[in-house]
C-alpha positions as CSV (number, residue, x, y, z in Angstrom):
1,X,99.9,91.3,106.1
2,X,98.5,94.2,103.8
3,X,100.9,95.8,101.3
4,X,98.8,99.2,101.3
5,X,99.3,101.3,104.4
6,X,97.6,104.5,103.0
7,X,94.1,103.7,104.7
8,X,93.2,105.6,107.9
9,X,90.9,104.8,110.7
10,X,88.0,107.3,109.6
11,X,87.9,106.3,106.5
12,X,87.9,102.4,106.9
13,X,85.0,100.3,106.0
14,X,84.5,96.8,105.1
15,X,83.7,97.9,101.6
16,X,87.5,99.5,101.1
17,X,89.3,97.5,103.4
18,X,92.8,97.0,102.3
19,X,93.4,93.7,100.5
20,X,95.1,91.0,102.6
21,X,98.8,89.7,100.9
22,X,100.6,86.5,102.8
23,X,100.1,85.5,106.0
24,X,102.7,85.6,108.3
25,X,100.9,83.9,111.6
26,X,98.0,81.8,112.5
27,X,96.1,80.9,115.3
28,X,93.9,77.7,116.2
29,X,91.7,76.5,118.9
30,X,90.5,80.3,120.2
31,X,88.4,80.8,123.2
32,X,86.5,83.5,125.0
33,X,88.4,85.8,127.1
34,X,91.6,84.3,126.7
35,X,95.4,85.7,125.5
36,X,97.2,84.4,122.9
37,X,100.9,85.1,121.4
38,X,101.4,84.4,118.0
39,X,104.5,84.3,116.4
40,X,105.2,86.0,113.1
41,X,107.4,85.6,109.9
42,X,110.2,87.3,111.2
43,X,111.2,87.9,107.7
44,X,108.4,89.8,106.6
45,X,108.6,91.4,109.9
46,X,112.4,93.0,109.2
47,X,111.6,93.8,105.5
48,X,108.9,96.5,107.5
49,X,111.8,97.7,110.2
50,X,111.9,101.7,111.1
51,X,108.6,101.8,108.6
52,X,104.7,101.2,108.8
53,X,103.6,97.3,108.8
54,X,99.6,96.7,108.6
55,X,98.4,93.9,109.4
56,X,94.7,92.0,108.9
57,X,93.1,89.6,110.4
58,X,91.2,87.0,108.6
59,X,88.5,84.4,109.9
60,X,87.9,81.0,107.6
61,X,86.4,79.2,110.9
62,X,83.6,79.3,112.5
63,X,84.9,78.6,116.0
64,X,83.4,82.0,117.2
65,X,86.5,84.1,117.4
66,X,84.9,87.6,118.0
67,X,87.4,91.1,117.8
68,X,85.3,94.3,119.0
69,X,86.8,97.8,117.9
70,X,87.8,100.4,119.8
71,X,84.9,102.0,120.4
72,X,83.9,98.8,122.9
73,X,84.4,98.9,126.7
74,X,86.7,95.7,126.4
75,X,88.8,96.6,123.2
76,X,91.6,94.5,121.6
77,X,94.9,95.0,122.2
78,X,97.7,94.0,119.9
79,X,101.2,94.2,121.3
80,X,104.3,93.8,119.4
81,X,107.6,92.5,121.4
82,X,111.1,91.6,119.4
83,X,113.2,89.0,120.7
């Protein structure tokens, strides 16, 4: 998760990327051109409720996982269901 929600899209660059703050998922095992749901902290989920929640993603593997931007022709999506 990241605690600062004040960055905007222009103005985002590696250099003054938010800092990241606990995690509340992780994911194992990726591979190429595949879905994956991963559950988050529902607590730290509700604490954000009717406001802005940012959230990072952080590699420490080196199993290859590769997210493009927007800009690509395949982007990522991230899609948010409550249960």
């Amino acid at each position: 998760m990241v605690e600062d929600s004040s960055w905007t899209e222009a103005g985002l660059t590696y250099n003054n990327r938010p800092a990241l703050s606990a995690s509340i998922g992780s994911l194992t095992s990726t591979a190429g051109s595949t879905y994956y749901d991963v559950a988050l902290s529902t607590a730290a989920i509700q604490a954000k409720a009717g406001g802005l929640l940012s959230l990072g993603i952080d590699s420490a593997d080196s199993d290859g996982l590769v997210l493009s931007s927007r800009e690509t022709t395949s982007p990522p999506q991230l899609i948010v269901g409550y249960r």
